[in-house]
RORO-998227 format. One record per residue (C-alpha): residue number from 0; x, y, z. Coordinates in steps of 0.05 Angstrom, whole numbers, m for minus. Example, Ala and Ser with C-alpha at 12.3 -4.5 7.8 and 13.67 -1.06 7.14 Angstrom:
BEGIN
[marvex 0, [246, m90, 156]]
[marvex 1, [273, m21, 143]]
END
This chain:
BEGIN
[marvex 0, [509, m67, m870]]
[marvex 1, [441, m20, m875]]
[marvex 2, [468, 18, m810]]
[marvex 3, [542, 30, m845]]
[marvex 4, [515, 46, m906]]
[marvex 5, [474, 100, m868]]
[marvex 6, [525, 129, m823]]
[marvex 7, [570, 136, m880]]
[marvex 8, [513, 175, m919]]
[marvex 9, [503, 217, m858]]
[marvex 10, [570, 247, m850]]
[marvex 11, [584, 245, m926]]
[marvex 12, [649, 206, m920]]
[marvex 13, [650, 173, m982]]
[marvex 14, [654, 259, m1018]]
[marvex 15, [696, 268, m963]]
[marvex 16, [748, 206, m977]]
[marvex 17, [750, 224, m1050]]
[marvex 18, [765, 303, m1033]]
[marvex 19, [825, 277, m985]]
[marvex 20, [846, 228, m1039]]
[marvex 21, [851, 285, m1092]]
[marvex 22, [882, 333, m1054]]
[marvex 23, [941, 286, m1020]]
[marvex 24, [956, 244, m1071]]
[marvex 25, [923, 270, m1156]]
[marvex 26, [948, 333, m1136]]
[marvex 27, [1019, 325, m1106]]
[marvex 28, [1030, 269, m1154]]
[marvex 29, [1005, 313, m1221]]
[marvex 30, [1036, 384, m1209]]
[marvex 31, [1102, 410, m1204]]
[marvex 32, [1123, 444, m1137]]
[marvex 33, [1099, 518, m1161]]
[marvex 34, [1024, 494, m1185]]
[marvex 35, [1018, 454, m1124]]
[marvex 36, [1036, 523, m1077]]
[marvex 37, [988, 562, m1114]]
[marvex 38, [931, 500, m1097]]
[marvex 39, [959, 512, m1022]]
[marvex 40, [947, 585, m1031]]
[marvex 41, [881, 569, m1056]]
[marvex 42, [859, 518, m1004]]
[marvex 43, [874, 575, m950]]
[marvex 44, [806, 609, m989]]
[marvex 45, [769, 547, m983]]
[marvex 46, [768, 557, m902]]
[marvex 47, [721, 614, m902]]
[marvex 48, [680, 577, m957]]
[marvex 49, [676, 521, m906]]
[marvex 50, [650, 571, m855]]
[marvex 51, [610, 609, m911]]
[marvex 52, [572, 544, m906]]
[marvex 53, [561, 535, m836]]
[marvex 54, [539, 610, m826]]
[marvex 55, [498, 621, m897]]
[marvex 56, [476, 557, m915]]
[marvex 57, [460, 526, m844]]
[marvex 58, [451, 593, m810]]
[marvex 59, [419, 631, m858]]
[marvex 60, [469, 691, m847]]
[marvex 61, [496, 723, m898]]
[marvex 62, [566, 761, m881]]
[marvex 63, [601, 801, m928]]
[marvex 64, [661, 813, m887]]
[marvex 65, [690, 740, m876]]
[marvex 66, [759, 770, m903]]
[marvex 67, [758, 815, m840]]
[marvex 68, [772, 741, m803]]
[marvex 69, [817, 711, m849]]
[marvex 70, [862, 771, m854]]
[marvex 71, [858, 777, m781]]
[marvex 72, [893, 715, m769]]
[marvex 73, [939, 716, m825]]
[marvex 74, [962, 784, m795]]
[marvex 75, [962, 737, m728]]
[marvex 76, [1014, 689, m764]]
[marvex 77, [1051, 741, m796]]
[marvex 78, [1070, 785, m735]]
[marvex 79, [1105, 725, m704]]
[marvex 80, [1137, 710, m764]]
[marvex 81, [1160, 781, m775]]
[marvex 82, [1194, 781, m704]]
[marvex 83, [1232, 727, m717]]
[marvex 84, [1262, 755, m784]]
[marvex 85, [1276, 821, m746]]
[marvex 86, [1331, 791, m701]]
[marvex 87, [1385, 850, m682]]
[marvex 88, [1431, 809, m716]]
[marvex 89, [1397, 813, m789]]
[marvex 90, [1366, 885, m764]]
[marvex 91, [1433, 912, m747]]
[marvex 92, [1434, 972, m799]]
[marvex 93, [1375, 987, m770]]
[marvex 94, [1367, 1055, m728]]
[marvex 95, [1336, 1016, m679]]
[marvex 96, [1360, 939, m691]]
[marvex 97, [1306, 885, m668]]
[marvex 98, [1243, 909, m683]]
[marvex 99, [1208, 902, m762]]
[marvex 100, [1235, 944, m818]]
[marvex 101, [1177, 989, m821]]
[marvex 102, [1169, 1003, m766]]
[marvex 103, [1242, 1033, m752]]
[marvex 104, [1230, 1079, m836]]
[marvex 105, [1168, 1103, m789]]
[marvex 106, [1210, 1123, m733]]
[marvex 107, [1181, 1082, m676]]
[marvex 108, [1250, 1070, m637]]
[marvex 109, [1216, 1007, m591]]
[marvex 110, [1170, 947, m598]]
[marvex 111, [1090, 963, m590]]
[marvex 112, [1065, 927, m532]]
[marvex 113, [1013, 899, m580]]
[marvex 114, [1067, 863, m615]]
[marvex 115, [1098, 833, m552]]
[marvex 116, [1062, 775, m539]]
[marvex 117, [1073, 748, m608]]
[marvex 118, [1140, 736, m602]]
[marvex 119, [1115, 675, m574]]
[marvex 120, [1091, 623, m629]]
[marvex 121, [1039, 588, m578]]
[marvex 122, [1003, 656, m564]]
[marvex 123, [1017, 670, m634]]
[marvex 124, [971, 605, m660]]
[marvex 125, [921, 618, m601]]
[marvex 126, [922, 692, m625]]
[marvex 127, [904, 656, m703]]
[marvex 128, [844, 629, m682]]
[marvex 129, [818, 679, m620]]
[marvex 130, [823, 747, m646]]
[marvex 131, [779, 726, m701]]
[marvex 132, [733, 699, m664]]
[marvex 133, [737, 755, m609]]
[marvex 134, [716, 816, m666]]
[marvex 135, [664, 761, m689]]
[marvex 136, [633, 752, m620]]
[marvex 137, [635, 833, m610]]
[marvex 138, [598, 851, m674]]
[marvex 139, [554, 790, m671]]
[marvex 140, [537, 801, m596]]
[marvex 141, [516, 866, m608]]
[marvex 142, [479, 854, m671]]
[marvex 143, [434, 798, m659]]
[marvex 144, [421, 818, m587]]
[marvex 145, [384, 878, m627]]
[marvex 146, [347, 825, m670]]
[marvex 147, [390, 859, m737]]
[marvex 148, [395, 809, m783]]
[marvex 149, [387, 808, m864]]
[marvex 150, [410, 858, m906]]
[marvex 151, [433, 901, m854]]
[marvex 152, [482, 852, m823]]
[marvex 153, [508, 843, m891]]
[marvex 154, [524, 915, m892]]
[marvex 155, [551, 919, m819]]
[marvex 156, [596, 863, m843]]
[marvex 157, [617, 906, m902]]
[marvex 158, [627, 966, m860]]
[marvex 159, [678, 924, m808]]
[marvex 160, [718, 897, m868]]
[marvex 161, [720, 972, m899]]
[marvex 162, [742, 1000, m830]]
[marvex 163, [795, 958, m807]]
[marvex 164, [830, 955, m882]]
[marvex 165, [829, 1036, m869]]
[marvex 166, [858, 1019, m806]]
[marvex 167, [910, 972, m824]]
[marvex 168, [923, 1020, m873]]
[marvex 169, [929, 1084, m834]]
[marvex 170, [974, 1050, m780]]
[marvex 171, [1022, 1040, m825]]
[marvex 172, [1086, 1047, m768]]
[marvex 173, [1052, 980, m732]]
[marvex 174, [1017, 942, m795]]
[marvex 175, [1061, 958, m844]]
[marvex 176, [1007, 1001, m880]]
[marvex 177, [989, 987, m959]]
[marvex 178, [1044, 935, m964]]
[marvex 179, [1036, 892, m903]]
[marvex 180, [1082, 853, m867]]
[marvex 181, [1130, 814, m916]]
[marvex 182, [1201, 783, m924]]
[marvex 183, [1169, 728, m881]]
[marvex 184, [1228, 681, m882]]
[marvex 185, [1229, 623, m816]]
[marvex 186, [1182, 593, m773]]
[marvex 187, [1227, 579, m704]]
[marvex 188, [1292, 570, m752]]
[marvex 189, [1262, 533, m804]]
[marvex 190, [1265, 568, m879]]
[marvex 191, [1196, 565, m911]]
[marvex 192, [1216, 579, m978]]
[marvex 193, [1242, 521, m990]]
[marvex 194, [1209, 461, m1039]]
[marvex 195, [1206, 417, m981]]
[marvex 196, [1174, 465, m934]]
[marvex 197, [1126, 483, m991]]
[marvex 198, [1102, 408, m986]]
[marvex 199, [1100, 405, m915]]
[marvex 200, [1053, 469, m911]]
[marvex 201, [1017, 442, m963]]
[marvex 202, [1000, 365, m936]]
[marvex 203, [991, 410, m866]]
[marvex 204, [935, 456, m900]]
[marvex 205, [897, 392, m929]]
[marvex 206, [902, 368, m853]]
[marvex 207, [869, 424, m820]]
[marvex 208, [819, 434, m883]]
[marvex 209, [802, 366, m882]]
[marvex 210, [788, 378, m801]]
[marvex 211, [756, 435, m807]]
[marvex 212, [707, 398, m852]]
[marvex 213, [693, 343, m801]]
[marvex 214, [687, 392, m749]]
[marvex 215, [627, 427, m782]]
[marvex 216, [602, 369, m800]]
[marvex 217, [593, 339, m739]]
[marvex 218, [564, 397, m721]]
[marvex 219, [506, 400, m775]]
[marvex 220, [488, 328, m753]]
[marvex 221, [476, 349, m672]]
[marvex 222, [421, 376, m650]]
[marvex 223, [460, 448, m662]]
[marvex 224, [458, 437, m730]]
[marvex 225, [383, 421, m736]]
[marvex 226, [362, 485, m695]]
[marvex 227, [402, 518, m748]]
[marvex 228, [366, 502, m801]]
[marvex 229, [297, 511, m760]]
[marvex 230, [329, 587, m749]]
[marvex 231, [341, 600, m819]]
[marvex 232, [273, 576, m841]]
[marvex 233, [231, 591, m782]]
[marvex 234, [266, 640, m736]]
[marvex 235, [207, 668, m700]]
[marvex 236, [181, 598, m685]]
[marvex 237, [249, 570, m655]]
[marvex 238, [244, 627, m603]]
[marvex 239, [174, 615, m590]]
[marvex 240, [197, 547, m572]]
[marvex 241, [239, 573, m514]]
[marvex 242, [304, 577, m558]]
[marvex 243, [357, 636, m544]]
[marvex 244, [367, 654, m626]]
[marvex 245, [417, 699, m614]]
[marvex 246, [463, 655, m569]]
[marvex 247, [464, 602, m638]]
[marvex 248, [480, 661, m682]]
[marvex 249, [539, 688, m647]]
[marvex 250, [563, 617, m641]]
[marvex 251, [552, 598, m716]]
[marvex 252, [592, 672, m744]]
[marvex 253, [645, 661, m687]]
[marvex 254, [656, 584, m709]]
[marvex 255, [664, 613, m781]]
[marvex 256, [713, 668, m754]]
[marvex 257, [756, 618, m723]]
[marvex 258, [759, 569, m781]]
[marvex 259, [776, 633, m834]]
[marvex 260, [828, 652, m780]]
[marvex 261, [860, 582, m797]]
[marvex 262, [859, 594, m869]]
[marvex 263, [894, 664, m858]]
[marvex 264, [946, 640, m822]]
[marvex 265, [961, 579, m868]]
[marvex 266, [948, 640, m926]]
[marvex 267, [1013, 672, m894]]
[marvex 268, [1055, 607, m887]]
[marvex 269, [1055, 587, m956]]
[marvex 270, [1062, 656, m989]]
[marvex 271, [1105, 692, m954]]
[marvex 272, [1069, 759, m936]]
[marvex 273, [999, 788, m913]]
[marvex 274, [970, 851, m922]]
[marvex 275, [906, 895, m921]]
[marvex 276, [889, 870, m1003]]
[marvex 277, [860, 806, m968]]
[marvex 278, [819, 839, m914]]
[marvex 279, [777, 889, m958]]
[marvex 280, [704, 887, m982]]
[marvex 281, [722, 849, m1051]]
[marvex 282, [759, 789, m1021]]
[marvex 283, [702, 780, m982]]
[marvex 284, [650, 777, m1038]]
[marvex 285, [700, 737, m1083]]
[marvex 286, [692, 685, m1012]]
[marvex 287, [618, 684, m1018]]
[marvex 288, [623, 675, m1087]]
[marvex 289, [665, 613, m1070]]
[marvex 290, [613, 587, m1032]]
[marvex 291, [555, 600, m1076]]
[marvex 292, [596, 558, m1136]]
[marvex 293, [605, 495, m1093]]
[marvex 294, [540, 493, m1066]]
[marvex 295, [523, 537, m1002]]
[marvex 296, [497, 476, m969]]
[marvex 297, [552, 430, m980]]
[marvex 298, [624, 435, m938]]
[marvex 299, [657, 394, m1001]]
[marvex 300, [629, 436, m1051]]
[marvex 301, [650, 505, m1025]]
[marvex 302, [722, 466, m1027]]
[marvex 303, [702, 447, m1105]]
[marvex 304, [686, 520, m1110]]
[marvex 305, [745, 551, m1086]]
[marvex 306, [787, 505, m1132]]
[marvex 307, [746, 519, m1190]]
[marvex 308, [746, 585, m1182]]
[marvex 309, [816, 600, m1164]]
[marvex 310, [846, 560, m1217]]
[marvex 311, [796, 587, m1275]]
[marvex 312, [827, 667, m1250]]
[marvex 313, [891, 642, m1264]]
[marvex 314, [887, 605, m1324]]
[marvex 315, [840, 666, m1354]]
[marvex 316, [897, 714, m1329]]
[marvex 317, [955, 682, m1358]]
[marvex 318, [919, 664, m1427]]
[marvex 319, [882, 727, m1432]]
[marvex 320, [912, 782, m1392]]
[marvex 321, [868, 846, m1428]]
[marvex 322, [794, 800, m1418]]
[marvex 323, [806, 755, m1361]]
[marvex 324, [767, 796, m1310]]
[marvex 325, [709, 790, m1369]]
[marvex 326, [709, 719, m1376]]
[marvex 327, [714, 709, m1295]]
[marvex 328, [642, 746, m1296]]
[marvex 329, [618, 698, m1349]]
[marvex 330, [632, 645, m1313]]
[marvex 331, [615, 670, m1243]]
[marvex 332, [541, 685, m1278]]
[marvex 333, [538, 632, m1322]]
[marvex 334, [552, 582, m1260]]
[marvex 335, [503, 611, m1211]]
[marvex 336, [445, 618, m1264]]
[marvex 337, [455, 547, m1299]]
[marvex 338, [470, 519, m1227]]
[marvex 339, [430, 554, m1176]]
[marvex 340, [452, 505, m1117]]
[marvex 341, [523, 504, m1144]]
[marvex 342, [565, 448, m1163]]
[marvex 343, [539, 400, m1104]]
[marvex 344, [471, 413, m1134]]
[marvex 345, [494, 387, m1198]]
[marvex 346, [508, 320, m1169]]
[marvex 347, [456, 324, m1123]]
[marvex 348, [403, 333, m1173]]
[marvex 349, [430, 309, m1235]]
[marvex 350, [487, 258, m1226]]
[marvex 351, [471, 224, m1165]]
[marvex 352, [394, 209, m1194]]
[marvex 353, [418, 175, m1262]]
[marvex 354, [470, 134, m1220]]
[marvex 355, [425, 112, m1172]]
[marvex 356, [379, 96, m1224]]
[marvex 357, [421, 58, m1270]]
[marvex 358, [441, 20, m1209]]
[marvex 359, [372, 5, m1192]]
[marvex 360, [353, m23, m1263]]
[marvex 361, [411, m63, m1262]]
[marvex 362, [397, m94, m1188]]
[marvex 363, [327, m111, m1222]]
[marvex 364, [357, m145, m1285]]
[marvex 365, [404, m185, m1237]]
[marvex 366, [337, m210, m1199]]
[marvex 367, [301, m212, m1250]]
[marvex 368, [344, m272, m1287]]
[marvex 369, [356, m303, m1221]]
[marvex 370, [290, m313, m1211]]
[marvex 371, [269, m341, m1283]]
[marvex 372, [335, m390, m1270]]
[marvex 373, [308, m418, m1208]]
END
C-alpha cells in the first residue's frame, strides 16, 4: 500500500486525475458550446506553459520567444488546411484557381515549393511538431555550444520571435502577411465549424495536453530530469562531473518547441485562422506569465495558470472594456507578489500542510480512543 501510495505521489496522478476530471467532464457538462471553444482555445496556451515548465522551471532557461514555436506549428496546421479550402473548384474566380486567395491578390500565378509538401496532412502533422523543434535545435545549438545562457538567451529568444513576425509579415504573397492564413474551413472533408467538431477538437486537445503532461513528467522523474535540476542549480559542477550541458539544453528547449508546436496546431483547429499576432514578443511574455501564475515548477499548475489567466482577460474585457488591460496588471502583480511560487505553491505550502495536518490529528484521536478502549 506504502509503495502505491508513493508511486502515485511521484508522478502526481492524483492532481493529474482531478485536472482530466475537470476538463472532460465539469467543463463539457457546465458550459455551453461557445465557452467551452474558448477553454479549447485556451488549453492550446497551456502547451507552451507545460514546456515553460520543463525548460524554466527544470532547466533553468528562461525563453522569451516560446510563441516563435507555437505559431510555427499552427502556421504548420494551417497551410494544410488552407490547401484544402483552395480547391480549383471553390478557387475558380480566381486568376490562378487552386492555390490560396492571397496569394493569387499578390500575383504569384503557381504554388511555392515550400507549400507543396503540405498538401499532405501526414507531412503536415510531422511538419507541426519538427519545424519547431528544427529552429529550436538551430538557435539552441548554436547558443549553448557558446556557453550563452541567462539574460542574453532571453534576448536572442526575443530577437527570433521579433524577426520571424517581420518575416511572416513581409512575405505577405506566401504567409498571408498581417492577416494570416484564414477561412480555414475542412480537415480532409470534414467541416470544423460545426458544434460537434468543436467537441471533438476539444476532448482531442485535453488528450494530447493531458499527454503532453505525462510525457514531461516522466521525464522529470529519470535520471534526465534530475541532471536538470543539478544544471539549473549547479551548472559548472554537472560538467565537471563529465556531463555534456549543452547536449541537455538543446534537448530540454527542443522538447518545449515540439510540445508548443502541438498547442499551435490545435490553436488553428479550433479557431479557424493563424497569423503573425500569436508569434510576436508579447504572446510570448503573456506564455511565461502563464507559467509563473501556475507555479513554474509544476506541469498542472502552468495548466491552472493558463485557465486562470485566460478566463480573468475575458471576463475583465467583456465587463470592463475601457480598464480591463488595468485590472489584468493587478492581478498579474498582485498574483506573483502574494504567490511567489504561483498557484501550486499555494497548495504546496499552504493547503496541502493544514490537510495533512488535520489528517494527522485526527489519525491520533482515532488511536488514541482505541487504545484507552482496549
Amino acid at each position: 500500500m506504502n509503495a502505491l501510495k508513493q508511486w502515485i505521489e511521484r508522478y502526481q496522478l492524483l492532481s493529474l486525475v482531478v485536472l482530466t476530471v475537470f476538463l472532460v467532464v465539469v467543463l463539457p457538462l457546465t458550459l455551453d458550446i461557445f465557452r467551452l471553444n474558448l477553454i479549447g482555445k485556451y488549453l492550446c496556451y497551456a502547451f507552451v506553459a507545460v514546456g515553460l515548465v520543463m525548460l524554466w522551471g527544470y532547466g533553468g532557461i528562461l525563453s522569451l520567444g516560446q510563441g516563435v514555436f507555437f505559431g510555427l506549428g499552427g502556421y504548420a496546421m494551417a497551410m494544410f488546411l488552407k490547401l484544402e479550402a483552395s480547391d480549383p473548384e471553390s478557387t475558380k474566380i480566381q486568376s490562378t484557381p487552386g492555390i490560396p486567395d492571397f496569394m493569387d491578390w499578390n500575383q504569384i500565378t503557381e504554388l511555392p515549393w515550400l507549400w507543396v509538401p503540405f498538401k499532405s496532412l501526414p507531412l503536415a502533422l510531422i511538419a507541426v511538431v519538427l519545424i519547431p523543434m528544427a529552429l529550436a535545435w538551430v538557435v539552441s545549438f548554436a547558443m549553448f555550444k557558446r556557453r550563452v545562457s541567462g539574460v542574453y538567451f532571453a534576448i536572442i529568444t526575443q530577437a527570433v520571435a521579433l524577426i520571424l513576425t517581420v518575416l511572416i509579415i513581409g512575405q505577405q504573397g506566401y504567409t498571408g502577411g498581417v492577416n494570416g492564413i484564414t477561412d480555414l474551413k475542412t480537415m480532409l472533408g470534414w467541416d470544423i465549424r460545426t458544434d460537434e467538431a468543436k467537441y471533438i477538437l476539444y476532448f482531442v486537445c485535453c488528450a494530447l495536453l493531458i499527454g503532453a503532461i505525462v510525457l514531461c513528467r516522466w521525464v522529470q522523474t529519470s535520471k534526465l530530469g534530475t541532471l536538470l535540476l543539478a544544471m539549473r542549480d549547479k551548472e559548472d559542477r554537472v560538467r565537471f562531473s563529465g556531463y555534456d550541458v549543452s547536449a541537455f539544453q538543446v534537448f530540454v528547449f527542443c522538447l518545449a518547441a515540439g510540445i508548443s508546436g502541438i498547442g499551435g496546431a490545435m490553436f488553428t483547429l479550433q479557431v479557424g485562422f493563424m497569423s503573425p499576432s500569436f508569434v510576436g514578443i508579447v504572446p510570448s511574455i503573456e506564455m511565461v506569465i502563464y507559467a509563473a501564475v501556475g507555479g513554474r515548477m509544476s506541469l498542472v499548475g502552468a495548466v491552472y495558470g493558463t485557465l486562470l489567466i485566460n478566463a480573468g482577460k475575458t471576463a475583465f474585457s467583456e465587463s470592463f472594456p475601457d480598464a480591463w488591460l488595468f485590472m489584468m496588471a493587478a492581478l498579474f502583480i498582485g498574483v506573483t507578489m502574494a504567490f511567489p511560487m504561483g498557484l501550486a505553491g499555494v497548495w504546496e505550502q499552504h493547503i496541502k500542510p493544514r490537510l495533512f495536518k488535520r489528517k494527522g490529528a485526527r489519525e491520533a484521536t482515532l488511536e488514541s480512543k482505541e487504545g484507552s478502549a482496549a
